[in-house]
C-alpha positions in Angstrom: -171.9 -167.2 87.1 -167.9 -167.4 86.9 -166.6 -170.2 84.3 -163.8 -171.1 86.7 -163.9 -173.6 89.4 -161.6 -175.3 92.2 -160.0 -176.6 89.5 -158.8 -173.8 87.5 -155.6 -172.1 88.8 -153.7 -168.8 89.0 -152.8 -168.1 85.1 -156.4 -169.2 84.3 -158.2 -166.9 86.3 -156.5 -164.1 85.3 -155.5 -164.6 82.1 -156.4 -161.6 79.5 -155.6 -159.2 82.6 -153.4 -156.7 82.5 -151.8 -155.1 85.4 -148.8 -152.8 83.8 -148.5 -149.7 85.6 -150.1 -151.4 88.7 -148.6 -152.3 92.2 -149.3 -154.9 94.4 -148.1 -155.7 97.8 -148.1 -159.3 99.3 -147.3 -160.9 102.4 -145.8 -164.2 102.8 -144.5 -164.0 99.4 -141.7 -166.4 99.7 -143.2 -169.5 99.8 -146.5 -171.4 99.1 -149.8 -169.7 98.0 -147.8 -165.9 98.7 -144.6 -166.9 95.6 -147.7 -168.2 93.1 -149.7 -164.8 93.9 -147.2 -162.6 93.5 -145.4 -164.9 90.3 -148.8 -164.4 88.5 -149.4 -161.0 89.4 -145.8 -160.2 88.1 -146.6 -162.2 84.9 -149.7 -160.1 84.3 -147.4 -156.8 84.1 -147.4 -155.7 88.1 -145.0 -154.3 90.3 -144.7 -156.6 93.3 -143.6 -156.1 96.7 -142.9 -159.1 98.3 -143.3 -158.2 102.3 -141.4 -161.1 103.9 -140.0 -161.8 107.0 -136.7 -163.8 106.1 -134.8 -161.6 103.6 -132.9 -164.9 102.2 -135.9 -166.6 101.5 -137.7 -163.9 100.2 -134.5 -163.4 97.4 -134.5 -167.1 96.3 -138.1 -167.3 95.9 -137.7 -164.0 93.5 -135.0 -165.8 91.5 -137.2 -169.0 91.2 -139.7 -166.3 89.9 -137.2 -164.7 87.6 -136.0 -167.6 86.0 -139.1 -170.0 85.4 -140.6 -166.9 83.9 -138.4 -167.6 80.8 -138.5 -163.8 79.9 -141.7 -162.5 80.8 -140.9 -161.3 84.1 -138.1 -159.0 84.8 -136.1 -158.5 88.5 -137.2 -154.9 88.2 -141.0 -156.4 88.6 -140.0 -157.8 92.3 -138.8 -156.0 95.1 -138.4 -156.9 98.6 -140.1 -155.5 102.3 -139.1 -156.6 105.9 -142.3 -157.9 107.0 -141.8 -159.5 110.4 -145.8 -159.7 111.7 -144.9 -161.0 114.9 -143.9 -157.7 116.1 -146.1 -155.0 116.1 -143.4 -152.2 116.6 -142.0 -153.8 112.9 -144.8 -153.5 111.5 -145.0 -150.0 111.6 -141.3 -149.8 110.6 -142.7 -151.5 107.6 -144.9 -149.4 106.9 -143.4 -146.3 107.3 -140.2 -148.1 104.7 -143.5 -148.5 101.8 -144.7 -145.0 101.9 -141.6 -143.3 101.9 -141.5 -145.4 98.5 -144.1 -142.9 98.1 -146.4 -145.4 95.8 -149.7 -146.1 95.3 -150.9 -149.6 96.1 -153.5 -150.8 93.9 -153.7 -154.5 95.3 -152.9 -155.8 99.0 -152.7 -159.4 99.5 -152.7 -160.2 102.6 -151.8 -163.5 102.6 -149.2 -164.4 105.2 -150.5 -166.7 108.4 -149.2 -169.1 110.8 -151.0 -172.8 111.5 -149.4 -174.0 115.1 -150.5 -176.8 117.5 -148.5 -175.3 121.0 -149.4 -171.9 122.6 -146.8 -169.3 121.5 -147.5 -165.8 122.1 -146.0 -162.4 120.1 -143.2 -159.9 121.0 -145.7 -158.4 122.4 -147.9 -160.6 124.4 -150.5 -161.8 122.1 -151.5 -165.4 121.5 -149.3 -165.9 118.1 -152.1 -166.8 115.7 -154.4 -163.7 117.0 -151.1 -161.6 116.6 -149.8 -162.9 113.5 -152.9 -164.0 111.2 -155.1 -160.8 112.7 -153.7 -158.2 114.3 -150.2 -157.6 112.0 -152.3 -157.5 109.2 -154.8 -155.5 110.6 -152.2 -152.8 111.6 -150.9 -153.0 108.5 -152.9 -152.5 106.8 -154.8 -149.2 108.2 -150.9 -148.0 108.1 -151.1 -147.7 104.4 -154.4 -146.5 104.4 -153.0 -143.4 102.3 -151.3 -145.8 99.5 -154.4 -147.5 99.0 -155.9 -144.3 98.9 -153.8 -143.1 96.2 -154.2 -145.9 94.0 -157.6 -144.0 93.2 -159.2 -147.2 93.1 -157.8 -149.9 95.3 -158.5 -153.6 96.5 -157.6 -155.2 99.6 -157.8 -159.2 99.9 -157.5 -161.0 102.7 -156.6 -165.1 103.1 -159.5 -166.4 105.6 -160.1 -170.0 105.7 -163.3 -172.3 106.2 -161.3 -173.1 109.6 -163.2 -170.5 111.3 -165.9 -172.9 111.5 -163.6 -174.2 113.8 -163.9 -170.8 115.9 -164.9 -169.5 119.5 -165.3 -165.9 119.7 -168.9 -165.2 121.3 -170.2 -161.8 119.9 -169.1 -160.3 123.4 -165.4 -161.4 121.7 -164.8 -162.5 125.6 -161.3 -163.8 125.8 -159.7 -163.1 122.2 -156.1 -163.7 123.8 -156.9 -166.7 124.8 -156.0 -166.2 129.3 -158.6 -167.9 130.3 -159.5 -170.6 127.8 -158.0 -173.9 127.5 -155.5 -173.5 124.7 -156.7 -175.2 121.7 -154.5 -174.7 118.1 -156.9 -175.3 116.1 -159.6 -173.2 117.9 -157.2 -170.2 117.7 -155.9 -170.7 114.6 -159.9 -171.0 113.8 -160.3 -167.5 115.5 -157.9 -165.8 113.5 -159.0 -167.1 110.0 -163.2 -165.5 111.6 -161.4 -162.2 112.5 -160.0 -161.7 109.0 -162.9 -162.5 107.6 -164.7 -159.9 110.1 -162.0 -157.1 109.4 -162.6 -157.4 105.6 -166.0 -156.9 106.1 -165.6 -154.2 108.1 -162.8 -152.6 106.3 -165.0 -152.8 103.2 -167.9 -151.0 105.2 -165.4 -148.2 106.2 -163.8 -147.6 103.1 -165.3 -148.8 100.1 -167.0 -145.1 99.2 -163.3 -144.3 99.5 -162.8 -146.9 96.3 -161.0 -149.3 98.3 -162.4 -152.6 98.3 -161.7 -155.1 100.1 -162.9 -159.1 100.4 -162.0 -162.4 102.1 -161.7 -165.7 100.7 -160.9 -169.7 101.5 -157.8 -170.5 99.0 -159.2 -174.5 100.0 -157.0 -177.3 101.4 -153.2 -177.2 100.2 -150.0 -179.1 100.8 -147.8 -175.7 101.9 -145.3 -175.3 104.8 -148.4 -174.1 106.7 -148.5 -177.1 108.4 -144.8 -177.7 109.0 -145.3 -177.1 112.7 -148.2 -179.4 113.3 -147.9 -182.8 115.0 -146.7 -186.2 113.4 -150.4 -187.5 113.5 -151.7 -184.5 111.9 -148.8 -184.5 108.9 -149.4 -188.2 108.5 -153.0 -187.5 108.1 -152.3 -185.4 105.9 -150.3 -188.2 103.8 -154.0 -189.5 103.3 -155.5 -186.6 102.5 -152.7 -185.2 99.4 -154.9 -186.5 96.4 -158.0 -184.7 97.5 -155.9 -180.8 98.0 -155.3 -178.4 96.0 -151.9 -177.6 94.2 -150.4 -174.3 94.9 -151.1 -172.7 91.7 -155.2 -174.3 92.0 -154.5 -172.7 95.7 -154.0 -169.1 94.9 -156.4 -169.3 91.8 -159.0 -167.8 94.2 -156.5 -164.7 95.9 -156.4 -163.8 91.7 -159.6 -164.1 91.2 -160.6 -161.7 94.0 -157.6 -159.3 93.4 -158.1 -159.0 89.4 -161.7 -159.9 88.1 -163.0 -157.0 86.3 -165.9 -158.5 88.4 -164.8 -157.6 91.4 -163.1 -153.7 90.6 -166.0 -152.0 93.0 -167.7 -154.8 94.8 -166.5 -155.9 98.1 -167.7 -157.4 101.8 -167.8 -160.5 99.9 -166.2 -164.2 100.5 -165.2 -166.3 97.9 -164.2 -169.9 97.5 -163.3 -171.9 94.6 -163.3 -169.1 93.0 -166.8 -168.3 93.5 -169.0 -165.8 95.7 -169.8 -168.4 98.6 -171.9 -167.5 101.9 -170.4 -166.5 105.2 -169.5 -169.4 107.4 -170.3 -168.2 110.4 -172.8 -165.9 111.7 -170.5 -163.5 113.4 -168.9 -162.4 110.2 -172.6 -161.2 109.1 -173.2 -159.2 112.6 -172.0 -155.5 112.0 -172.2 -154.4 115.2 -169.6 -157.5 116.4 -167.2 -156.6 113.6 -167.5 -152.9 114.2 -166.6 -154.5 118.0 -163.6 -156.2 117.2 -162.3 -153.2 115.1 -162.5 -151.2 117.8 -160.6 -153.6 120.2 -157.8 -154.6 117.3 -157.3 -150.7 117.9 -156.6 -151.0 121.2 -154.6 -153.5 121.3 -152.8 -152.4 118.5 -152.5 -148.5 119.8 -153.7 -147.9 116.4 -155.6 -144.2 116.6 -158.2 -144.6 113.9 -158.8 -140.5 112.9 -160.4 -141.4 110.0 -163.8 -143.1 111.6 
């Protein structure tokens, strides 16, 4: 049984680890949960790539890292990726920018995600939390398939969220761009946060005789720009709610935890919360024929050619 608990934060949890000669890549490392992650797993000796989509952003939040490190993290540690997930065709300019890097990639953080109220679709059709939350990091992902590869010995973790309990999908995944529904926000976004959880599991399936692991996780209820889109109501609400949320470093104790417990170096398919193995929250996330299902659609809608089923 773990000592650590929704209380403990980032440094905690992996303190005593050490990551020199590591790399780690994670998205939506400007701001929020995605600076903490990648400040702690600078602090613990890794080379970070922060994938972000606003290059300005991404450079100040590097600085901020830099500077409150007081020493113990150099600008050599950080670099930066144009990670724009709302565009398919970017993501695979991306990708193609990390492995001409030509470096392996011990730890993937997938961590980036959108929380919206209004129907917005992609740059290329999709409803924006399926695209964003789902699909970008699904492509992404199997685009550096031979980084991960390389690490010889790799772990992938993706940032679910107990919202899918919230979720619609039907193990026919009927209507996963959201045509003939009535829009719902918080549905969708509920969708998305069930279909990471559903490609970890069967990313883990696929891969993890390959040594890449790979496991989801609920980072718990946080005051981040997450919500800066949501309604007046909703942030007032959430007024109410700020002495019973995490902070941001208690926020990304659990995306440590997952990405550097000696625990965790060859176990995967697993969700965590609070730092701690939790069970699945819904039932299609244990169904392996349903996430071997929506694999196969997130490849075609993707174009993704999967050779190495």
């Amino acid at each position: 049984m773990t000592r650590f608990s929704r209380r403990s934060n980032a440094e905690q949890v992996s303190e005593g680890v050490d990551l020199s000669g590591k790399n780690a890549l994670v998205t939506g490392a400007n701001t929020g949960l995605g600076q903490e992650t990648a400040r702690v797993l600078a602090l613990r000796g890794a080379h970070v790539t922060m994938a972000c989509r606003n290059r300005a952003k991404a450079m100040e939040a590097k600085q901020e890292i830099v500077d409150s490190s007081v020493g113990k993290i150099s600008e050599a540690q950080l670099d930066f990726l144009e990670l724009d997930l709302n565009s398919l065709a970017a993501v695979r300019t991306s990708a193609e920018v990390f492995k001409e890097w030509q470096r392996p990639l011990h730890l993937l953080i997938n961590n980036a995600g959108i929380m919206i109220p209004m129907e917005r679709r992609t740059e290329d059709g999709f409803e924006a939390h399926m695209g964003i939350n789902h699909l970008g990091h699904f492509l992404f992902t199997n685009l550096l398939l031979d980084s991960l590869s390389a690490a010889k010995g790799a772990r992938v973790v993706m940032v679910s969220s107990s919202a899918m309990g919230m979720a619609t999908l039907t193990p026919q995944l009927q209507d996963l761009n959201w045509e003939s529904r009535k829009f719902s926000g918080f549905r969708s976004y509920g969708d998305s946060k069930l279909m990471n959880l559903m490609f970890s599991n069967e990313f883990n399936r696929r891969y993890a005789g390959e040594g890449i692991f790979a496991n989801a996780l609920h980072p718990g209820v946080i005051a981040t720009e997450l919500a800066r889109d949501q309604s007046i109501p909703f942030m007032l609400l959430g007024v109410f709610m700020l002495p019973l949320m995490k902070t941001v470093p208690r926020g990304a104790a659990t995306s440590l935890y997952a990405a550097t417990s000696p625990d965790y170096e060859q176990r995967g398919g697993l969700f965590f919360s609070d730092c701690r193995e939790k069970k699945v929250l819904h039932k299609l996330a244990q169904d392996e024929d349903a996430c071997a299902a929506l694999w196969q659609r997130s490849c075609q809608m993707t174009d993704f050619a999967d050779n190495r089923s």
